[in-house]
VMD Tcl script that builds the backbone (N, CA, C; Angstrom):
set m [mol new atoms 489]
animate dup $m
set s [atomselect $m all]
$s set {name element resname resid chain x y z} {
  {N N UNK 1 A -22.328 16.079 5.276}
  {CA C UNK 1 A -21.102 15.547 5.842}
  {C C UNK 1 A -20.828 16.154 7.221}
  {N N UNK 2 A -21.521 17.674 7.546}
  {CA C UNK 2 A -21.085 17.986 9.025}
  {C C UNK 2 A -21.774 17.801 9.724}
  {N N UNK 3 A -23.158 16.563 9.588}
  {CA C UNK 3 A -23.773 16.599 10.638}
  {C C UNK 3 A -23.321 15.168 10.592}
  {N N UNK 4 A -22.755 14.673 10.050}
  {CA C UNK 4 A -22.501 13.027 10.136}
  {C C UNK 4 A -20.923 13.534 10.801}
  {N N UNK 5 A -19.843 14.093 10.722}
  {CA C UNK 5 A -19.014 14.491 11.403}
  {C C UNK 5 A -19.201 14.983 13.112}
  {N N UNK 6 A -20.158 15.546 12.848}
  {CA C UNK 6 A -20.649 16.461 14.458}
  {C C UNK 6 A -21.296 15.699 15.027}
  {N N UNK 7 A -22.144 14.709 14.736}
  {CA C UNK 7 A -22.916 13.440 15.607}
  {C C UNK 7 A -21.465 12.571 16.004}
  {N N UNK 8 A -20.771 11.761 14.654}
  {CA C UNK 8 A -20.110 10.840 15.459}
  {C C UNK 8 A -18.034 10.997 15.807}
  {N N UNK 9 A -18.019 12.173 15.951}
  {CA C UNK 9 A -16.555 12.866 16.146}
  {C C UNK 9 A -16.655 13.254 17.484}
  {N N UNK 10 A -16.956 11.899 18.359}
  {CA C UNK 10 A -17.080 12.253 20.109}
  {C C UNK 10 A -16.063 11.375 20.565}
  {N N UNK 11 A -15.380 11.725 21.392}
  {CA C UNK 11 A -14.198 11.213 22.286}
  {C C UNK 11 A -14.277 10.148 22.591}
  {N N UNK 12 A -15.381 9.349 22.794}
  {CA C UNK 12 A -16.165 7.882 23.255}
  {C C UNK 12 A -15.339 6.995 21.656}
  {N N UNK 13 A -15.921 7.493 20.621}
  {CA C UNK 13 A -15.735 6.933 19.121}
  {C C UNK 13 A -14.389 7.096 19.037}
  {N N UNK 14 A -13.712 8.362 19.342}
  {CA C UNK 14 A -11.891 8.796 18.754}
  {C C UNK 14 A -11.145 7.934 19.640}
  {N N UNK 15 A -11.337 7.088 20.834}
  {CA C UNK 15 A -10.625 6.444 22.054}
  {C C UNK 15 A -11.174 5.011 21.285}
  {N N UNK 16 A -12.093 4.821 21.374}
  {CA C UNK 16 A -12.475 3.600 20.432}
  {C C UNK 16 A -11.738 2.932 19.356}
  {N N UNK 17 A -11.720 4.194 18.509}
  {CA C UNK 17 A -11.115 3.934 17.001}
  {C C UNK 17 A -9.479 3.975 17.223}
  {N N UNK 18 A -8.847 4.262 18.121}
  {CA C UNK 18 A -7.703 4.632 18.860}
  {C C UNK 18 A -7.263 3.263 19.175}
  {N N UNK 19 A -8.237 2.726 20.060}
  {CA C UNK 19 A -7.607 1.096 20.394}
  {C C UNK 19 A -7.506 0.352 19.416}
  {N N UNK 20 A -8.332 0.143 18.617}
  {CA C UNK 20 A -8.401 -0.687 17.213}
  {C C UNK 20 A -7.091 -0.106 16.865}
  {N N UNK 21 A -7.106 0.923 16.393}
  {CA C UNK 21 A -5.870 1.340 15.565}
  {C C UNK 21 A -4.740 1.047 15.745}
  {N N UNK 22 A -4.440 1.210 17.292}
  {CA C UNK 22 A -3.470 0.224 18.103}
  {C C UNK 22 A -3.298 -1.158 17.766}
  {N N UNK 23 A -4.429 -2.049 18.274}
  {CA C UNK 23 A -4.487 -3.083 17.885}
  {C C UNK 23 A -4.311 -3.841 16.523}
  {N N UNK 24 A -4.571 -2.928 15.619}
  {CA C UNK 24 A -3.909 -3.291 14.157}
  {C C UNK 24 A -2.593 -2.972 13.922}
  {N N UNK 25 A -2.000 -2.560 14.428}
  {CA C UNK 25 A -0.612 -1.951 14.220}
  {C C UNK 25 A 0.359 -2.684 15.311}
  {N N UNK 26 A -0.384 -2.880 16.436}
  {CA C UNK 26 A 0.746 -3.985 17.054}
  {C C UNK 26 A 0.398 -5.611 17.150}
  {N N UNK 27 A -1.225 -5.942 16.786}
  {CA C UNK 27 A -1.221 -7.125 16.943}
  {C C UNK 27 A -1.104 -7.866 15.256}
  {N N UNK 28 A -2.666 -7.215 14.741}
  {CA C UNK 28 A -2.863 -8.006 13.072}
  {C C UNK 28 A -2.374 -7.819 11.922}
  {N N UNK 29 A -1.865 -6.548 11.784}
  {CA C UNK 29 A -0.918 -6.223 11.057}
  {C C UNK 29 A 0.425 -6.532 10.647}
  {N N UNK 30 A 1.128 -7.413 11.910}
  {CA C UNK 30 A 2.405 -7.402 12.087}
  {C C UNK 30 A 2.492 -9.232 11.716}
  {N N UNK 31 A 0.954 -9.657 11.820}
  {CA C UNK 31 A 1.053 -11.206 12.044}
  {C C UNK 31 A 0.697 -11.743 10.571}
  {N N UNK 32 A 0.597 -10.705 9.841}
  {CA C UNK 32 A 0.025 -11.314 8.239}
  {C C UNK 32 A 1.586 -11.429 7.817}
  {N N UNK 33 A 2.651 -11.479 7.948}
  {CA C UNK 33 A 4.179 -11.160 7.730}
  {C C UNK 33 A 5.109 -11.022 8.493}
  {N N UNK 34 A 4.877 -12.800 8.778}
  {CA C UNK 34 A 5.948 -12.890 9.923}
  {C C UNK 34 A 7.583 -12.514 9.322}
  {N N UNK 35 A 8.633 -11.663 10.130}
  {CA C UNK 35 A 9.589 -11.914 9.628}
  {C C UNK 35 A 9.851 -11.168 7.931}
  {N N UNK 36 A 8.984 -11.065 7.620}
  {CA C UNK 36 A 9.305 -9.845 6.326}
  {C C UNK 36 A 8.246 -8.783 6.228}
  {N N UNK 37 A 8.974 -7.771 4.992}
  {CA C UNK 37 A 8.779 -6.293 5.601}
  {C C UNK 37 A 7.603 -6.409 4.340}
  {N N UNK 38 A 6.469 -6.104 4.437}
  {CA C UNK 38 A 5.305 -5.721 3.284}
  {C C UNK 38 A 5.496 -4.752 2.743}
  {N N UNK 39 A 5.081 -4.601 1.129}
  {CA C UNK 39 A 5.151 -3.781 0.218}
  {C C UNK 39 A 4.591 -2.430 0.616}
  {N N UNK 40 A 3.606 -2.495 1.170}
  {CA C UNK 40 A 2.983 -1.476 1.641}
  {C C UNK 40 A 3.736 -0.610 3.090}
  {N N UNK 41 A 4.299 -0.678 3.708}
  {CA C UNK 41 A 5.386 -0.180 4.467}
  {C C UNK 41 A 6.722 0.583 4.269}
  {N N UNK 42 A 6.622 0.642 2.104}
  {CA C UNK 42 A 7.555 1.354 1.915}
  {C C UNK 42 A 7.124 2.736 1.239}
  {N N UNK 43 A 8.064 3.397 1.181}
  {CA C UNK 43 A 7.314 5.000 0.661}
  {C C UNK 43 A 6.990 4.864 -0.888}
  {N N UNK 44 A 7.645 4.105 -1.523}
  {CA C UNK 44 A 7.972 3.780 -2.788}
  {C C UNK 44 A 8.908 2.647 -3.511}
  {N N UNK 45 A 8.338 2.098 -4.736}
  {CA C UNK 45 A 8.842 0.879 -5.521}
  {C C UNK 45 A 8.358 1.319 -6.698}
  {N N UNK 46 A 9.143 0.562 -7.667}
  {CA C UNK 46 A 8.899 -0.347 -8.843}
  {C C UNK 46 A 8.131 -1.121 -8.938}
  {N N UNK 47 A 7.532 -1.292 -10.452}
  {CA C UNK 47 A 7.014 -2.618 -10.479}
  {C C UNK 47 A 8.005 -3.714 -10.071}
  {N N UNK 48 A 9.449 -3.626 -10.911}
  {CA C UNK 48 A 10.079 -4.777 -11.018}
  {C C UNK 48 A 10.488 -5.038 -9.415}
  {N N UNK 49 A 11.083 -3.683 -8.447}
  {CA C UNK 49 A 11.199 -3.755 -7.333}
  {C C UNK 49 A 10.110 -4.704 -6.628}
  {N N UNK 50 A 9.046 -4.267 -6.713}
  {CA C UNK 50 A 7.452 -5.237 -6.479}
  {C C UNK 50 A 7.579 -6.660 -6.594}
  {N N UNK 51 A 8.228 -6.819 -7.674}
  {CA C UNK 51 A 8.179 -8.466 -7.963}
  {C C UNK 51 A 10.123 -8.769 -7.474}
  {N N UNK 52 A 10.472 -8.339 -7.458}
  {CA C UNK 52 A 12.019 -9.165 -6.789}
  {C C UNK 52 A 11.454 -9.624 -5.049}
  {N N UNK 53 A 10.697 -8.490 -4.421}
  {CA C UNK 53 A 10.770 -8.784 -3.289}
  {C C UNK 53 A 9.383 -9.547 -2.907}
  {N N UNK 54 A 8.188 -10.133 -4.344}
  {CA C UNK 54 A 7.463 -10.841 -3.629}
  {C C UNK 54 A 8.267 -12.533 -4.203}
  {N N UNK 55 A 9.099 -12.072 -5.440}
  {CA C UNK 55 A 9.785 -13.420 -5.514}
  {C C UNK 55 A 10.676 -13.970 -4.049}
  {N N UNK 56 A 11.214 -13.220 -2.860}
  {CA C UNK 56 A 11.664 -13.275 -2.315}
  {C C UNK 56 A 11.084 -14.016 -0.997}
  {N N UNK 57 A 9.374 -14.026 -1.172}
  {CA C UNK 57 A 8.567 -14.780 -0.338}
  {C C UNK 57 A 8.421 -15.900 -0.233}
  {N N UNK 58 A 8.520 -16.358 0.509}
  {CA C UNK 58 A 8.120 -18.250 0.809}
  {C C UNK 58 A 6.611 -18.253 0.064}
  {N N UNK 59 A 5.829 -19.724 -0.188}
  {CA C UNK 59 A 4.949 -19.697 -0.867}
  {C C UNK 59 A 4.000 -19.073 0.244}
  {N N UNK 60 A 4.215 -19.780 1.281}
  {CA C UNK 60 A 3.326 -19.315 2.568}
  {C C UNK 60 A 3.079 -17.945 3.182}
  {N N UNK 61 A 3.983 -17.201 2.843}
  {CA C UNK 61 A 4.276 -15.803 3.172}
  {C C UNK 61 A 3.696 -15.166 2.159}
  {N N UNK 62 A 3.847 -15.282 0.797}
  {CA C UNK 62 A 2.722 -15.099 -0.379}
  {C C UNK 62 A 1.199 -15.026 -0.116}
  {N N UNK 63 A 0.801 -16.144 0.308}
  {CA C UNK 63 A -0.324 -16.665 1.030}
  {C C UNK 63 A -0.859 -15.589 2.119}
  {N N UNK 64 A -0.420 -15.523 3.042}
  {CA C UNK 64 A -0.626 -14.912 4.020}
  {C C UNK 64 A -0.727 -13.867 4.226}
  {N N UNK 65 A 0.111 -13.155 2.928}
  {CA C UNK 65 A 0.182 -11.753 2.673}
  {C C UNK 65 A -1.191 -11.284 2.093}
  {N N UNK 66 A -1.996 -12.146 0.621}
  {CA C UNK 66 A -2.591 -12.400 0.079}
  {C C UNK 66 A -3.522 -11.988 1.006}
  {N N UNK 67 A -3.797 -12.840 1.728}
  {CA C UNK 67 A -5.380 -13.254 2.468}
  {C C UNK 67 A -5.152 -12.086 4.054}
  {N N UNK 68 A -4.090 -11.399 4.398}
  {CA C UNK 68 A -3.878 -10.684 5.273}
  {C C UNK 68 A -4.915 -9.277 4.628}
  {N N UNK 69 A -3.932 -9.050 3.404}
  {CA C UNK 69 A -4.382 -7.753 2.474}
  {C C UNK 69 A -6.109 -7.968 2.300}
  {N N UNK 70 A -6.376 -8.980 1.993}
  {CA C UNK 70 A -7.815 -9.094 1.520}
  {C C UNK 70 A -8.635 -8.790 2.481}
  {N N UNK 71 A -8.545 -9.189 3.770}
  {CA C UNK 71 A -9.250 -8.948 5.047}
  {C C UNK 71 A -9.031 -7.971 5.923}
  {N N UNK 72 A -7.963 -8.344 6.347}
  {CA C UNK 72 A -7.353 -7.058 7.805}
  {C C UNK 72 A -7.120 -5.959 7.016}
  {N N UNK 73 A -6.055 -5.509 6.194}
  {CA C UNK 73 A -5.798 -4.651 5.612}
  {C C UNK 73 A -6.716 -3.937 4.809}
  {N N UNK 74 A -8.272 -4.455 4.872}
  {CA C UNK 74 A -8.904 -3.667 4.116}
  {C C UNK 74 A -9.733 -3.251 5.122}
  {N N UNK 75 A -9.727 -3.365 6.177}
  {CA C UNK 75 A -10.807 -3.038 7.646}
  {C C UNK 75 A -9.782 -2.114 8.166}
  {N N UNK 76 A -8.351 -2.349 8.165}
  {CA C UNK 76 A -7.621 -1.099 8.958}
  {C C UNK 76 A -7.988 0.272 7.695}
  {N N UNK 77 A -8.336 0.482 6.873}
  {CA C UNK 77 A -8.308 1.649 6.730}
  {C C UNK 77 A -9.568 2.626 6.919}
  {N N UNK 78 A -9.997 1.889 7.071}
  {CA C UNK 78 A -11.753 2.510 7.611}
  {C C UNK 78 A -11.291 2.792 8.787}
  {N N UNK 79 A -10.687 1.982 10.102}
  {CA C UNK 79 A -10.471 2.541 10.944}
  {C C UNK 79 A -9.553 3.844 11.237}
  {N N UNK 80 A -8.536 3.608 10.523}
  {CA C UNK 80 A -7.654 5.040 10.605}
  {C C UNK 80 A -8.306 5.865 10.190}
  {N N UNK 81 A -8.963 5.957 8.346}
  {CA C UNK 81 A -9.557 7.262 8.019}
  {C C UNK 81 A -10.444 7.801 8.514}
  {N N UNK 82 A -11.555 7.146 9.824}
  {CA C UNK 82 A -12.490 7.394 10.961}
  {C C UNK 82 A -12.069 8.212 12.062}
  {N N UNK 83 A -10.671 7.937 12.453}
  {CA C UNK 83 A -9.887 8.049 13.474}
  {C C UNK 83 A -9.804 9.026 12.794}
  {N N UNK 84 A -8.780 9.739 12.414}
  {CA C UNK 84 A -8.373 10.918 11.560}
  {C C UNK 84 A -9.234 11.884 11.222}
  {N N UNK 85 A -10.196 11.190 10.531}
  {CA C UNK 85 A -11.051 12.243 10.043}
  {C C UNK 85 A -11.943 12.557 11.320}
  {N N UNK 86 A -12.191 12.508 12.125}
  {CA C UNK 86 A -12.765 12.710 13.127}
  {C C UNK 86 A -12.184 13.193 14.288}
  {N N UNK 87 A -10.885 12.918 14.441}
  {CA C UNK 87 A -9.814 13.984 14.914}
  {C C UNK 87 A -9.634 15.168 14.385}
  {N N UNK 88 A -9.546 15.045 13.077}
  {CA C UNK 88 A -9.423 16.343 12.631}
  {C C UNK 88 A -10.462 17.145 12.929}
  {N N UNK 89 A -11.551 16.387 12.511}
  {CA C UNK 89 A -12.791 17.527 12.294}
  {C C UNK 89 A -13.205 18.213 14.033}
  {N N UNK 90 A -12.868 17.121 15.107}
  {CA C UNK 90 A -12.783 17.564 16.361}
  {C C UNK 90 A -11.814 19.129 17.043}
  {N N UNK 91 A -10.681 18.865 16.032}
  {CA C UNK 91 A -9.464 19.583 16.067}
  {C C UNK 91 A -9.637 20.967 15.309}
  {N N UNK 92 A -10.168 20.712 14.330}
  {CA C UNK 92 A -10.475 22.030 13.506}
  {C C UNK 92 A -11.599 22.453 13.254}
  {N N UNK 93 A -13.101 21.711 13.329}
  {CA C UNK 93 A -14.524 22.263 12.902}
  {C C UNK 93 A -14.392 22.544 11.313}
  {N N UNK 94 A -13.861 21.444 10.703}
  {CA C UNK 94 A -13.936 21.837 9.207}
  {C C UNK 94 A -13.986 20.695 8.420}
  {N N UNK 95 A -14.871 20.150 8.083}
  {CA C UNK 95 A -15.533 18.871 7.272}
  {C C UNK 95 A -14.497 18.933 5.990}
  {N N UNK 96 A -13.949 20.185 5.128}
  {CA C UNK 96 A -13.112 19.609 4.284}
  {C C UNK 96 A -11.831 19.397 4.864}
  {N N UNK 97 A -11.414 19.537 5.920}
  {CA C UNK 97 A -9.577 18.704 5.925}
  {C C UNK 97 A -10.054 17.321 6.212}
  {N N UNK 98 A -11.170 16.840 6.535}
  {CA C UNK 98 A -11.301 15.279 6.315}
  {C C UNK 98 A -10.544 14.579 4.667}
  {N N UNK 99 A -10.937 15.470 4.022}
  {CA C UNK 99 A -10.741 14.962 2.834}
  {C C UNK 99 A -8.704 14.591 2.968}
  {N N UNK 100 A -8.054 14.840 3.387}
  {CA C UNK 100 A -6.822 13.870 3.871}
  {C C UNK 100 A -7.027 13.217 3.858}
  {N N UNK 101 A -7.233 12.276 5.213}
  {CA C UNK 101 A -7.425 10.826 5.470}
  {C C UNK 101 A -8.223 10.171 4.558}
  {N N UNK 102 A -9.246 10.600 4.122}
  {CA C UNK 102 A -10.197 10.225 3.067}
  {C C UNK 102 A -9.263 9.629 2.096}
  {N N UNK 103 A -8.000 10.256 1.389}
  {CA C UNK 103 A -7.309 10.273 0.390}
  {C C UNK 103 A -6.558 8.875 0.958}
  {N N UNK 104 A -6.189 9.207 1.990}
  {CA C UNK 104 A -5.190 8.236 2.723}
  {C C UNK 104 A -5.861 6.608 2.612}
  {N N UNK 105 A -6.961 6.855 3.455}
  {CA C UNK 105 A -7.655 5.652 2.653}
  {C C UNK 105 A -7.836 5.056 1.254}
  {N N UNK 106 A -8.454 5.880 0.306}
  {CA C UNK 106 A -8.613 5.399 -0.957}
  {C C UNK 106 A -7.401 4.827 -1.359}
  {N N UNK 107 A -6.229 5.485 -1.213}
  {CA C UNK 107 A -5.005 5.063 -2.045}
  {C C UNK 107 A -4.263 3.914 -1.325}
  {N N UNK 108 A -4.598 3.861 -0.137}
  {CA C UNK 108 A -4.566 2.284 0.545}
  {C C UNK 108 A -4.641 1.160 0.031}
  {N N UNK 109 A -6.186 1.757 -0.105}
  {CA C UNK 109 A -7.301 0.571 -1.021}
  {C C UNK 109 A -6.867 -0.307 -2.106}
  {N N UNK 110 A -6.403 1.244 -3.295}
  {CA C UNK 110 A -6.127 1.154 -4.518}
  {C C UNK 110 A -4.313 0.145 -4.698}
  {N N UNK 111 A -3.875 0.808 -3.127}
  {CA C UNK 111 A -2.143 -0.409 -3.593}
  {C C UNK 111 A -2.751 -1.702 -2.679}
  {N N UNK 112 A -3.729 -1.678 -2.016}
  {CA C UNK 112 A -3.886 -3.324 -1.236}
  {C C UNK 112 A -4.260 -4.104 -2.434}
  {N N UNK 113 A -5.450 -3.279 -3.443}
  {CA C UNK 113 A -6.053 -4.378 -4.512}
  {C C UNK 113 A -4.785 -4.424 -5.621}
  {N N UNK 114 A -4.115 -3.591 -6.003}
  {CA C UNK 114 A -2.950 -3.574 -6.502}
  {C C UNK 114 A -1.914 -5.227 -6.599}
  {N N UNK 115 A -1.212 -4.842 -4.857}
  {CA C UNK 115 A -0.651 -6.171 -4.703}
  {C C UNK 115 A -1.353 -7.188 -4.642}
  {N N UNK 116 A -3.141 -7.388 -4.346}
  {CA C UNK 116 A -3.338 -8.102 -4.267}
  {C C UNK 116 A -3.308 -9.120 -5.328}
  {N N UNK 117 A -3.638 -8.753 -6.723}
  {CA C UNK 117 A -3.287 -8.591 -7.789}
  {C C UNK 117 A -1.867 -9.219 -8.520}
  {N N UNK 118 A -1.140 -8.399 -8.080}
  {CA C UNK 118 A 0.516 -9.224 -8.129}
  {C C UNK 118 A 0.399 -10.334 -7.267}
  {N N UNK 119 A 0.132 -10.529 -6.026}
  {CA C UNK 119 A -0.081 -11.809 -5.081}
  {C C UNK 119 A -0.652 -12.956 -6.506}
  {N N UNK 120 A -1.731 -12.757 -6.668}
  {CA C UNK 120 A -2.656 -13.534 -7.249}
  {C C UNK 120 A -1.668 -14.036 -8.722}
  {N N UNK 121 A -1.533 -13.031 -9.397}
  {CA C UNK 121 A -0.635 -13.276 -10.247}
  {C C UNK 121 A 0.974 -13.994 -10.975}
  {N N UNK 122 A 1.129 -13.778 -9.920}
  {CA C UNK 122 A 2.291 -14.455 -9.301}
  {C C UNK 122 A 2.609 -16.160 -9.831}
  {N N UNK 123 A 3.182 -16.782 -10.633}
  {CA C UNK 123 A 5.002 -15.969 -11.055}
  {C C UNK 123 A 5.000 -15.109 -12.015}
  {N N UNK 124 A 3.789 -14.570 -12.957}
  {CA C UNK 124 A 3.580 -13.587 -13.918}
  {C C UNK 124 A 3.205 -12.404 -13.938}
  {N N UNK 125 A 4.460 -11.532 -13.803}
  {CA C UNK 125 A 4.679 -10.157 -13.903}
  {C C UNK 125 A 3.895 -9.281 -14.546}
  {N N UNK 126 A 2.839 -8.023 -13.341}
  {CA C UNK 126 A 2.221 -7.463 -14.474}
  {C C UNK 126 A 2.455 -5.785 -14.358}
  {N N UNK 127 A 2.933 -5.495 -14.766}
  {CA C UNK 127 A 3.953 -4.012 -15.043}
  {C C UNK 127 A 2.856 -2.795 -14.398}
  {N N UNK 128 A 1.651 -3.278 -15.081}
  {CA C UNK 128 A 0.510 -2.596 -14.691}
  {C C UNK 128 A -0.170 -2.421 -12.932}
  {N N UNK 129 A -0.169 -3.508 -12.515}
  {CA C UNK 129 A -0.568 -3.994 -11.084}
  {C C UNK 129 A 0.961 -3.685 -10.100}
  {N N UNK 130 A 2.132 -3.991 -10.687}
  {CA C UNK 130 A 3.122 -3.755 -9.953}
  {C C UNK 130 A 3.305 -2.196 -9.873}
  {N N UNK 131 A 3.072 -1.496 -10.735}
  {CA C UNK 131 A 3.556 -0.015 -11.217}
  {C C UNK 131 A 2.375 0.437 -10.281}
  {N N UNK 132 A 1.259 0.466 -10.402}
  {CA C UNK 132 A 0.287 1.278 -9.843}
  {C C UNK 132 A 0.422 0.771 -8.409}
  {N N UNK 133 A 0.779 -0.151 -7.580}
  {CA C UNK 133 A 0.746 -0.486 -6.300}
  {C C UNK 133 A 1.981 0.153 -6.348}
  {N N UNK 134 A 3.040 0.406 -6.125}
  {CA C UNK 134 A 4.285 1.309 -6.002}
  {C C UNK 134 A 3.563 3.153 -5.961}
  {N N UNK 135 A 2.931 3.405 -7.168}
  {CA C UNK 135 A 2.547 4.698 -6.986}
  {C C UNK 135 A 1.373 5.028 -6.280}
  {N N UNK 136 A 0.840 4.029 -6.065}
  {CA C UNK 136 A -0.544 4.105 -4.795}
  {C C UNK 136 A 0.109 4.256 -3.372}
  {N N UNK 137 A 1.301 3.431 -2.969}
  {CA C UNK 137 A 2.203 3.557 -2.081}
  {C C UNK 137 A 2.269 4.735 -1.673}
  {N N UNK 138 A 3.102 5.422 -2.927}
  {CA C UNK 138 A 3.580 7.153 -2.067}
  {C C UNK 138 A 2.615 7.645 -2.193}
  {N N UNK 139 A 1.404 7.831 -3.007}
  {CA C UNK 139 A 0.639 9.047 -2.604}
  {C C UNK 139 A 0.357 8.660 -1.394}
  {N N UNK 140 A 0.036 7.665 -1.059}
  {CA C UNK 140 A -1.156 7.055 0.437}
  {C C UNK 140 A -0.050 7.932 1.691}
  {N N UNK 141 A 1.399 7.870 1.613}
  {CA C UNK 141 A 2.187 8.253 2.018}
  {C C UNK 141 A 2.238 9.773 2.492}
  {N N UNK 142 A 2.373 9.775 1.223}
  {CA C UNK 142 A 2.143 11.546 0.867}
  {C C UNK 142 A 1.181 12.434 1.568}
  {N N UNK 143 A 0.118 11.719 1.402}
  {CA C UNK 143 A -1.139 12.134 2.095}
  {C C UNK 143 A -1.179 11.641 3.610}
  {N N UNK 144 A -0.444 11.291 4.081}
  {CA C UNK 144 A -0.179 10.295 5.697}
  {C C UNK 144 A 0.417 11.550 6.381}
  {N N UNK 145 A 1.532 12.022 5.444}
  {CA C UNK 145 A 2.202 12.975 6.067}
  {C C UNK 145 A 1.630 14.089 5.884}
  {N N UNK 146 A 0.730 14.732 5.107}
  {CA C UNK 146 A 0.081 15.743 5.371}
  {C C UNK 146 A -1.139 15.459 6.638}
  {N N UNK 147 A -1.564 14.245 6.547}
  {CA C UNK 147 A -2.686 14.472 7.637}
  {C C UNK 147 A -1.870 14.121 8.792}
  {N N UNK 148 A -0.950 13.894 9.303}
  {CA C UNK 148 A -0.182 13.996 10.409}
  {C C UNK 148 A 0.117 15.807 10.945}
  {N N UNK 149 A 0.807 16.358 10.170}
  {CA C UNK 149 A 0.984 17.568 9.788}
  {C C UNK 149 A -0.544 18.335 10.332}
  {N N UNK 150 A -1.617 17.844 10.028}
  {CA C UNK 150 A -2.791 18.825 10.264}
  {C C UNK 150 A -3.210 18.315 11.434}
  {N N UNK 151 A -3.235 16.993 11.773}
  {CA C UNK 151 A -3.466 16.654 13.424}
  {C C UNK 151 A -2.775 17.476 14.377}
  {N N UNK 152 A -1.249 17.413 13.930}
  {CA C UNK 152 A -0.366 18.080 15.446}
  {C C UNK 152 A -0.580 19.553 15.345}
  {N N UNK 153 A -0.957 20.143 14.097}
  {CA C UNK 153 A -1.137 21.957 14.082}
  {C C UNK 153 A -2.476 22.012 14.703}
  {N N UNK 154 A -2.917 20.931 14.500}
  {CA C UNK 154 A -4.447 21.005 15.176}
  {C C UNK 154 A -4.106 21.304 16.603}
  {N N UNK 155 A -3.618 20.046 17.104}
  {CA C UNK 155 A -3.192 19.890 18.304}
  {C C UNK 155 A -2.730 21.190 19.315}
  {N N UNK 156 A -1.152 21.678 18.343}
  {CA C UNK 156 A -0.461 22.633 19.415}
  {C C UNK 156 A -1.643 24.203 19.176}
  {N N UNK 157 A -2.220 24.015 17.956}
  {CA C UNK 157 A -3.782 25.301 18.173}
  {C C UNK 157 A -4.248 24.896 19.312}
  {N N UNK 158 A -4.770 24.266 20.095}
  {CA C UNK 158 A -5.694 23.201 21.432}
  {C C UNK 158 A -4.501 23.964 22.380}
  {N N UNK 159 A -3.536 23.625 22.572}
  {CA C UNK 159 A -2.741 24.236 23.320}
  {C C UNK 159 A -2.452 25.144 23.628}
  {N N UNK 160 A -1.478 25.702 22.831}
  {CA C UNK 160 A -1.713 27.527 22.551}
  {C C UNK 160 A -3.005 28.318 22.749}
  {N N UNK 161 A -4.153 27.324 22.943}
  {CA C UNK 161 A -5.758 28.662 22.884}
  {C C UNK 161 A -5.767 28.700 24.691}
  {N N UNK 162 A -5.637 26.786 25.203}
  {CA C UNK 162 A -5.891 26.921 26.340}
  {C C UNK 162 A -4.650 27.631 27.602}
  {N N UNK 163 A -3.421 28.399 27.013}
  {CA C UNK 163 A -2.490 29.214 27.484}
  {C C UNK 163 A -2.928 29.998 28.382}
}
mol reanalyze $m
mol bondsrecalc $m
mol representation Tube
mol addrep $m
């Protein structure tokens, strides 16, 4: 893992993965849901919470959400956990704080196939798919804010050395 870290954790790749990341967050991301807020944008839900607010979707917005999650949303997390983990490992020289973003990803994964799931399911409530996409939510969360947390200590270390 640290020679696959140390080959491709070069500034060329972190500016790269940087624009994408951008670009998912202000262009494709925002366009799978026009006008309403995605499940995945909150820290935490319910199942039943889960299903009031996809009952609350137009059929089309259902749709879109559906086929947003299936595609884009499953390519943005490769890009962030790349980004991240390769920041970090730039930031600190330590192949295990990758394992953050790593986390951050998986549990992405696990609430995108989740709702995707409730999407699909849909008008029939499944306690199981709603419940675990709610608790895939906060950890992914959870773990967002710790690898934020280790980027900027990374960071003001970079600072503080070059004093």
């Amino acid at each position: 893992m640290k020679e696959f870290l140390t080959k491709f954790s070069t500034n060329r790749n972190i500016a790269l993965l940087f624009v994408l990341f951008l670009g998912f967050n202000l262009w494709i991301l925002p366009g799978m849901m026009p006008g309403e807020k995605p499940l995945d944008l909150e820290i935490f839900y319910t199942a039943d919470e889960a299903f009031d607010r996809i009952n609350g979707f137009t059929p089309e917005i259902r749709k879109s959400y559906r086929i947003g999650l299936m595609v884009s949303d499953m390519l943005y997390p490769l890009v962030y956990g790349a980004l991240f983990s390769f920041l970090i490992f730039r930031l600190w020289q330590n192949e295990k704080l990758v394992i953050f973003p790593l986390a951050i990803l998986l549990f992405d994964v696990i609430e995108n196939i989740s709702i995707i799931n409730v999407l699909i399911l849909f008008p029939e409530k499944s306690h199981f798919w709603g419940s675990l996409a709610g608790i895939s939510t906060a950890i992914k969360w959870t773990f967002s804010v710790l690898t934020i947390f280790i980027v900027l200590t990374g960071v003001g270390k970079k600072i503080s050395l070059k004093k």
